[in-house]
C-alpha positions in Angstrom: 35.2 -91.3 -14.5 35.0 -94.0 -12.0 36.6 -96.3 -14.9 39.4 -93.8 -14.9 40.0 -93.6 -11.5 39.8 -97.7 -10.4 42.5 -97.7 -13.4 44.5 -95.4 -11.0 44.3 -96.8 -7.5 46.8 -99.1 -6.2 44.8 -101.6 -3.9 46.7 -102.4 -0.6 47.4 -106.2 -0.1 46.9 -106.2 3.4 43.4 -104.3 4.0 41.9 -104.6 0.4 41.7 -100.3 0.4 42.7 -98.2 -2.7 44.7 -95.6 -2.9 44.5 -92.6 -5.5 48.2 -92.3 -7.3 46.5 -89.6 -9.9 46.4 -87.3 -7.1 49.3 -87.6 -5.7 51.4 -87.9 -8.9 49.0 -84.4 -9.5 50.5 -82.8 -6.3 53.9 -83.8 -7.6 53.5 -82.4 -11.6 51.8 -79.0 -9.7 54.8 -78.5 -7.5 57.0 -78.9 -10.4 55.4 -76.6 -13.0 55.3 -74.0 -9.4 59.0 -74.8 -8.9 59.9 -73.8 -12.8 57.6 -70.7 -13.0 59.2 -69.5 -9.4 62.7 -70.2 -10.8 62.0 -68.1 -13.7 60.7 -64.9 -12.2 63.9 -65.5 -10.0 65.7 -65.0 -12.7 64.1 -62.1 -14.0 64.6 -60.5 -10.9 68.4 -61.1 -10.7 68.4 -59.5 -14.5 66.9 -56.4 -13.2 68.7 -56.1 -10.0 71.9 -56.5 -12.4 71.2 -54.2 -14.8 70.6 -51.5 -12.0 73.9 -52.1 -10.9 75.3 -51.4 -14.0 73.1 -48.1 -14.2 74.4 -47.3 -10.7 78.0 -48.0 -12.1 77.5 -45.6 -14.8 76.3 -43.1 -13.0 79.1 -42.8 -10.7 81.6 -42.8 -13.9 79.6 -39.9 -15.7 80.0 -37.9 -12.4 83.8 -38.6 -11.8 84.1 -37.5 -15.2 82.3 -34.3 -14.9 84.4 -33.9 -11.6 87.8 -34.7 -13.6 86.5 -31.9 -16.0 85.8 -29.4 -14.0 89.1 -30.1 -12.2 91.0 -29.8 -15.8 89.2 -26.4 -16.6 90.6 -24.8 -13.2 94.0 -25.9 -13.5 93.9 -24.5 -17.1 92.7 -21.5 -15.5 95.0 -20.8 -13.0 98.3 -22.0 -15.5 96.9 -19.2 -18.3 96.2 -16.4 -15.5 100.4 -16.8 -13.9 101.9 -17.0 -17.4 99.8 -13.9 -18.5 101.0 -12.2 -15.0 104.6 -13.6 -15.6 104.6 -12.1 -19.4 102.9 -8.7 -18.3 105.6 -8.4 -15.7 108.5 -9.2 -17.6 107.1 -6.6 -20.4 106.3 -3.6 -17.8 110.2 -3.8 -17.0 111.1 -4.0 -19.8 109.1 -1.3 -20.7 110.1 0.4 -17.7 114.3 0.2 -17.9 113.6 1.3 -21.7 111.6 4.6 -20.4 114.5 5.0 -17.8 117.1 4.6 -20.2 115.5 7.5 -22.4 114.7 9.6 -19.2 118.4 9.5 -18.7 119.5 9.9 -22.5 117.2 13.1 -22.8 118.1 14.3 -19.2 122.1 13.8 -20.3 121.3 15.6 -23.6 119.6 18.9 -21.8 122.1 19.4 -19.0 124.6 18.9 -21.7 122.7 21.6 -23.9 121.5 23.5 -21.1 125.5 24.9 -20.8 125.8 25.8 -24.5 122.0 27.1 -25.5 119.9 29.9 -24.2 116.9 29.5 -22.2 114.5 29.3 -25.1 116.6 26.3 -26.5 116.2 24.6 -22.9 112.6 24.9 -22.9 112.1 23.6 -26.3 114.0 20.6 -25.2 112.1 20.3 -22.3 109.0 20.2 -24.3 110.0 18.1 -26.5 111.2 15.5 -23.6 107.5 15.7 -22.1 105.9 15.1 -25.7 108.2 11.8 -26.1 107.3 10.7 -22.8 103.7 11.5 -23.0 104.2 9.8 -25.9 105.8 6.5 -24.7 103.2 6.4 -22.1 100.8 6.5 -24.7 102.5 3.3 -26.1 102.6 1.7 -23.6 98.7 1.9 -22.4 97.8 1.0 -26.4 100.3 -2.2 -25.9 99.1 -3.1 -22.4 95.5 -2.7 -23.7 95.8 -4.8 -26.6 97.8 -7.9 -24.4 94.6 -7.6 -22.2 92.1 -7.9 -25.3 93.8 -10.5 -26.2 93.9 -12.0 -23.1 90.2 -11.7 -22.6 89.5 -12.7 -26.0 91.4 -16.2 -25.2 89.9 -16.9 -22.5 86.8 -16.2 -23.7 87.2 -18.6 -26.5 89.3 -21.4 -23.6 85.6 -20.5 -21.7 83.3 -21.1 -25.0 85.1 -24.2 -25.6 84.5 -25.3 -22.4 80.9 -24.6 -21.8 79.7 -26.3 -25.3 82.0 -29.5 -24.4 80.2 -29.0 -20.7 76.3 -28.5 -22.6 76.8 -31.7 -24.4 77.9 -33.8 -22.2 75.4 -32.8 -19.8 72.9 -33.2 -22.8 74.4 -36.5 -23.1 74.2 -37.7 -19.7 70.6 -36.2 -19.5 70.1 -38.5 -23.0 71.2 -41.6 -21.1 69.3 -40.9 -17.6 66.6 -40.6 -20.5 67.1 -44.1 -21.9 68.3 -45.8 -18.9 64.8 -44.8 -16.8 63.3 -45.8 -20.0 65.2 -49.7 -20.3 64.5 -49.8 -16.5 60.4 -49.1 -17.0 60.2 -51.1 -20.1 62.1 -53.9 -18.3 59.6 -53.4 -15.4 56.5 -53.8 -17.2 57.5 -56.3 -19.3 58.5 -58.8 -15.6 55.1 -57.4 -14.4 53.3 -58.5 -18.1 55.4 -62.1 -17.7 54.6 -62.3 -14.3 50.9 -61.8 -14.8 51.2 -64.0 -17.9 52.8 -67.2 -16.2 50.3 -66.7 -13.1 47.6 -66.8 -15.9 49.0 -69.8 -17.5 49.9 -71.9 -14.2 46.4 -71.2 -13.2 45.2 -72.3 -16.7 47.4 -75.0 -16.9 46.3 -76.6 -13.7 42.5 -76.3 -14.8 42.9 -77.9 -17.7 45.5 -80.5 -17.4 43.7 -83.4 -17.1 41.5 -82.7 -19.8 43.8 -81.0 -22.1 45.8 -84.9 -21.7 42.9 -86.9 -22.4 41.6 -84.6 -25.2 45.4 -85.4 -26.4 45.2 -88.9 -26.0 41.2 -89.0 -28.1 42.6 -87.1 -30.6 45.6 -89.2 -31.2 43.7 -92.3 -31.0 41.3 -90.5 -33.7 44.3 -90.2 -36.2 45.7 -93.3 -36.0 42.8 -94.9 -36.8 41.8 -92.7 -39.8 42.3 -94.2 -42.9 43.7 -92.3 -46.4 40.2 -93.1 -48.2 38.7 -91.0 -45.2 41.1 -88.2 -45.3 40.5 -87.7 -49.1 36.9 -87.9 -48.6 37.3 -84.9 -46.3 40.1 -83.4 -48.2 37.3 -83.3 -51.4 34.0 -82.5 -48.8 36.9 -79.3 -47.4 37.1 -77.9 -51.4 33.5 -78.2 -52.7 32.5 -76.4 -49.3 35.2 -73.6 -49.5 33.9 -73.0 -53.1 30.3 -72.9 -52.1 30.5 -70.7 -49.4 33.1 -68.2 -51.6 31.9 -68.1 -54.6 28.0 -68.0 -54.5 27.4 -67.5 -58.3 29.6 -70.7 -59.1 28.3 -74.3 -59.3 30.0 -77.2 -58.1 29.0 -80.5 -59.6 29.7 -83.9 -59.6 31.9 -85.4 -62.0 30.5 -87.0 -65.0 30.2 -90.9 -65.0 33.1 -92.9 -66.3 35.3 -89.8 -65.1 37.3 -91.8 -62.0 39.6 -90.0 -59.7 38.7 -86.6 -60.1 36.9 -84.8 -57.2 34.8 -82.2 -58.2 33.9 -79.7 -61.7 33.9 -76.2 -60.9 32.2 -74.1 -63.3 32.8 -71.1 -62.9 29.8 -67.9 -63.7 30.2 -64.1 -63.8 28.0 -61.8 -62.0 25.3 -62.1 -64.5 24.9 -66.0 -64.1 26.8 -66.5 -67.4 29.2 -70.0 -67.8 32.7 -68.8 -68.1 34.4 -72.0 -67.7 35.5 -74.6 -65.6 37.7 -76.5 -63.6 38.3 -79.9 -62.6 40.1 -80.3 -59.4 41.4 -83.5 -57.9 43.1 -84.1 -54.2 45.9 -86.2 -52.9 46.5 -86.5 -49.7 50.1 -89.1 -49.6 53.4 -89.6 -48.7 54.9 -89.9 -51.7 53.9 -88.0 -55.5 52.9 -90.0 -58.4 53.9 -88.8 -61.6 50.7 -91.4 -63.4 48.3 -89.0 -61.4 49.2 -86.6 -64.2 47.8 -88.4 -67.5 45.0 -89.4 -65.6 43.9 -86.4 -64.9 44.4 -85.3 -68.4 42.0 -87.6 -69.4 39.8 -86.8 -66.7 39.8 -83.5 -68.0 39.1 -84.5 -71.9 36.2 -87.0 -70.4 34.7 -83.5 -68.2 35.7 -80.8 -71.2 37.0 -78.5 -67.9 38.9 -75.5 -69.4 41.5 -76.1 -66.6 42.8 -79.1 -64.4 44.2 -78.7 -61.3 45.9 -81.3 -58.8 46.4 -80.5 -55.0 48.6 -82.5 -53.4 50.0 -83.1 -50.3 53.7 -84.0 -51.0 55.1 -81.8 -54.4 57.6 -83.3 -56.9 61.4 -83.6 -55.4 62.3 -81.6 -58.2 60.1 -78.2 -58.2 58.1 -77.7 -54.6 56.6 -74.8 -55.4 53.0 -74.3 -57.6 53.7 -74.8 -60.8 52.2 -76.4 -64.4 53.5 -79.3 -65.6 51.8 -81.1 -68.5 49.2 -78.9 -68.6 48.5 -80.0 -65.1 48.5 -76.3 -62.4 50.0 -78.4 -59.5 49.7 -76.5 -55.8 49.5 -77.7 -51.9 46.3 -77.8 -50.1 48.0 -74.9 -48.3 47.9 -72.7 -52.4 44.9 -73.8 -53.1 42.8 -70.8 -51.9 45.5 -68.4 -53.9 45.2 -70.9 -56.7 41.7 -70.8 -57.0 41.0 -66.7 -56.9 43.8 -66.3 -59.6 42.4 -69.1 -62.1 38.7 -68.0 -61.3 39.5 -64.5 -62.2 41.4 -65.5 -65.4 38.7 -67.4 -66.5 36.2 -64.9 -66.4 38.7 -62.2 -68.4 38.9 -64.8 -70.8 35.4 -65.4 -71.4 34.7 -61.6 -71.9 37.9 -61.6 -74.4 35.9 -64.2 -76.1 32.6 -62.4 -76.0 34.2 -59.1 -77.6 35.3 -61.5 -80.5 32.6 -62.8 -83.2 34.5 -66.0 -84.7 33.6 -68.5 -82.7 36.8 -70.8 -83.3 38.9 -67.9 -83.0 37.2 -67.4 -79.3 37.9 -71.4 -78.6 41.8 -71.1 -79.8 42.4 -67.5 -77.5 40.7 -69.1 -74.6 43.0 -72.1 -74.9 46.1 -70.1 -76.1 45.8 -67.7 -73.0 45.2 -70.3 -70.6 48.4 -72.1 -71.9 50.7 -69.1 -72.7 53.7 -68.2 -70.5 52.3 -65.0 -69.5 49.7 -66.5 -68.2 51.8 -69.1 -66.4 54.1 -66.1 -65.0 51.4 -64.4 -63.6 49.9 -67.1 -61.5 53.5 -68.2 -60.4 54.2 -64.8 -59.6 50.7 -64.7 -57.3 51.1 -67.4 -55.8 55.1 -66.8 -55.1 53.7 -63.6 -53.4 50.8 -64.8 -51.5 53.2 -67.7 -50.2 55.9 -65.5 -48.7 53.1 -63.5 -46.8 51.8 -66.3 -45.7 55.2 -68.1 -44.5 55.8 -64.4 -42.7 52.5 -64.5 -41.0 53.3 -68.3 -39.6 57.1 -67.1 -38.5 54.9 -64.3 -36.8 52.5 -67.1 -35.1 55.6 -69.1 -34.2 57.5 -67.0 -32.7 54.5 -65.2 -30.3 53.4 -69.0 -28.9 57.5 -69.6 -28.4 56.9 -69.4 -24.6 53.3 -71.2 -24.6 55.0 -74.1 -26.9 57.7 -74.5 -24.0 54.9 -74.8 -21.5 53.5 -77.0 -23.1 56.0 -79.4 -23.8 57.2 -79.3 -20.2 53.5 -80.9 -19.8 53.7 -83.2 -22.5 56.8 -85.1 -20.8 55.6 -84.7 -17.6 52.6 -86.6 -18.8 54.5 -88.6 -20.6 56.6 -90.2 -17.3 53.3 -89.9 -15.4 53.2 -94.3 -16.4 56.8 -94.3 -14.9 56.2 -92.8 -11.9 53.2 -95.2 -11.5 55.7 -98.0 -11.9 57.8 -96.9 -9.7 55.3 -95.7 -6.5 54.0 -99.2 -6.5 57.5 -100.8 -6.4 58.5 -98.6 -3.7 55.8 -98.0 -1.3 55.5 -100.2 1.7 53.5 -100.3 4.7 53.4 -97.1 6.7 52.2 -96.4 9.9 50.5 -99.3 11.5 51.2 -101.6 8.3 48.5 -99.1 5.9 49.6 -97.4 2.9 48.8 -93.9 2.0 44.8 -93.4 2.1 43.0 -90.7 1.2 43.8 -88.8 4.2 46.9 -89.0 3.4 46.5 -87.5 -0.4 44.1 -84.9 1.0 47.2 -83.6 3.5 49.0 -83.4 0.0 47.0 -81.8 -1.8 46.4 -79.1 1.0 50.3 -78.5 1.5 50.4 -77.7 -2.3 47.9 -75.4 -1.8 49.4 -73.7 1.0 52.5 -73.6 -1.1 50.7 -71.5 -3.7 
């Protein structure tokens, strides 16, 4: 730690003290990462505050409509109820100068007859007169009777009408106050959730800055100086261990002598300890594929007598990418290997009891070999291992896209470490003497450091 911060100080020409640029650059890279995280809740408080607005601004159009509406439904009203009045009217005059007309025709007939009948003739007339008009009256209440049922019945259906269009769109206005209060909550708790979220992550990030960099930087320096004998080392340490520690009944052993380039022979037992089979498994860990690994490995194989020879490699052939056998060679990435493994395994041991039910014994050796070379075979491994890839690739789209945010954090350190050299540079090009010919001390970086904190 003292190395690291003697790497770090500037040493003032004049009075031979040092000053501490990690801390101030610190202040500066803190401020910053504040600066981003406050500009992004501002944000997501402008989005809110706009999408009430628009709620507001619906609101007010779903109640002018309602308003507009209502106002439609009384004009309607009021035009039905003066034609009906207009129409009754001109029908009771009309009904009226037809009744007059009659009264007159009837009353013309019986002063006429009065002069030539008797009295008995004159009554019967009379009679007769007061029937038709008792009659005509009678008329006339049926017909006025039946315009008003119809009436009613009109405005009874003009008032049905109404009242469902007015029950659905008050159900649909109640619908979108529904989903709108629900938008507005969701949107509330999900600010309050990022809110809570960044302030966990800024306090995080300014924890663990300086060692998440220098972890970085090891690690890095670790790589780079890892060589491709060590990675295949670990590459064939990574299998034999995965195999041990999943399958308990298995042996793992070394491969015979005068076998070179092969990793390790699987041999593979069933629950009762019986040998099944085996498999030879050799790892490749380059940039580019060689096809010669192939016939070596055959003969690998021959030398080991494994049932089954599989290659895991880090870079598949340019022309199939995907697992796949080629030359009697199952070639997968380290990334199949676990899928390969299970499906071989299990074929294997279904195999070796095919065999057992058999009582040839060179029959036995020519099934085993036919099945483990047969297309069906082939299918249903490619099938597996097709299936198990997808579900795999969905799980890491999954992955990616929940650290999405994180990963942006994260860069946004990265280059702010990055530039941390530059602005080194460029502090100890710039700065000159200050305040009685001293640079910056370490009162100076404490007064800093204490205005950042009264910033946060």
């Amino acid at each position: 730690m003292q190395n690291l911060n003697q790497n770090e100080q500037i040493k003032c020409p004049s009075c031979g003290s040092f000053i501490d640029i990690s801390a101030v650059l610190y202040a500066q890279i803190l401020n910053k990462a504040k600066e981003e995280i406050q500009k992004e809740q501002q944000q997501m408080l402008k989005q809110k505050l706009d999408f009430e607005n628009e709620v507001s601004t619906k609101r007010a159009e779903y109640t002018k409509a309602l308003n507009d509406l209502k106002a439609q439904r009384i004009e309607q009203e009021k035009l039905i109820s003066e034609q009906v009045s207009q129409k009754l009217l001109l029908e009771k005059q009309k009904f009226e100068q037809e009744l007059l007309t009659q009264k007159q025709n009837f009353q013309k007939e019986f002063s006429e007859k009065f002069n030539k009948e008797h009295e008995n003739e004159m009554k019967i007339m009379q009679e007769e007169l007061e029937k038709k008009s008792k009659e005509l009256s009678e008329f006339l209440s049926i017909k006025a009777e039946n315009e008003r049922l119809k009436r009613e019945q009109k405005e009874n259906e003009e008032r049905l009408k109404f009242q469902a269009k007015e029950e659905a769109f008050k159900e649909f206005k109640e619908q979108e106050s529904k989903n709108l209060e629900f938008e507005r909550e969701k949107m509330r708790l999900e600010f309050q959730k990022n809110t809570q979220e960044q302030d966990l992550k800024y306090k995080e990030l300014e924890t663990n800055f300086k060692s998440v960099a220098q972890k970085l930087e090891d690690a890095q320096r670790r790589i780079e100086q890892g060589s491709q004998q060590l990675q295949g080392e670990a590459a064939e340490l990574l299998i034999e261990e995965y195999i041990q520690s999943e399958y308990l009944n298995d042996e793992v052993k070394e491969v015979p002598k005068g076998v070179n380039g092969a990793d390790c022979l699987h041999i593979v037992k069933d629950n009762f300890g019986n040998i099944c089979g085996s498999i030879l498994y050799e790892s490749k860990r380059t940039k580019e594929f060689n096809k010669e690994w192939l016939d070596k490995l055959k003969l690998d194989s021959i030398a080991a007598k494994s049932d089954i020879a599989v290659l895991i490699t880090k870079t598949m052939p340019k022309d199939k990418e995907k697992t796949h056998f080629k030359e009697g060679i199952l070639i997968c990435t380290f990334n199949e290997f676990k899928g390969v493994l299970a499906v071989l395994r299990e074929s294997i041991i279904n195999a070796y009891k095919l065999k057992n039910a058999l009582q040839n014994k060179d029959e036995k050796n020519h099934i085993l070999y036919e099945y483990l070379n047969s297309k069906e075979f082939n299918t249903q491994i490619t099938f597996i291992l097709k299936t198990y890839q997808n579900m795999k690739e969905e799980l890491e789209a999954e992955k990616r896209a929940l650290q999405n945010i994180w990963k942006k954090r994260e860069r946004a350190i990265e280059n702010l470490s990055f530039n941390s050299t530059a602005i080194v540079s460029s502090l100890n090009a710039i700065f000159s003497d200050l305040q009685g010919g001293n640079l910056i001390g370490e009162e100076g970086i404490k007064s800093l450091e204490n205005l950042a904190k009264d910033e946060d």
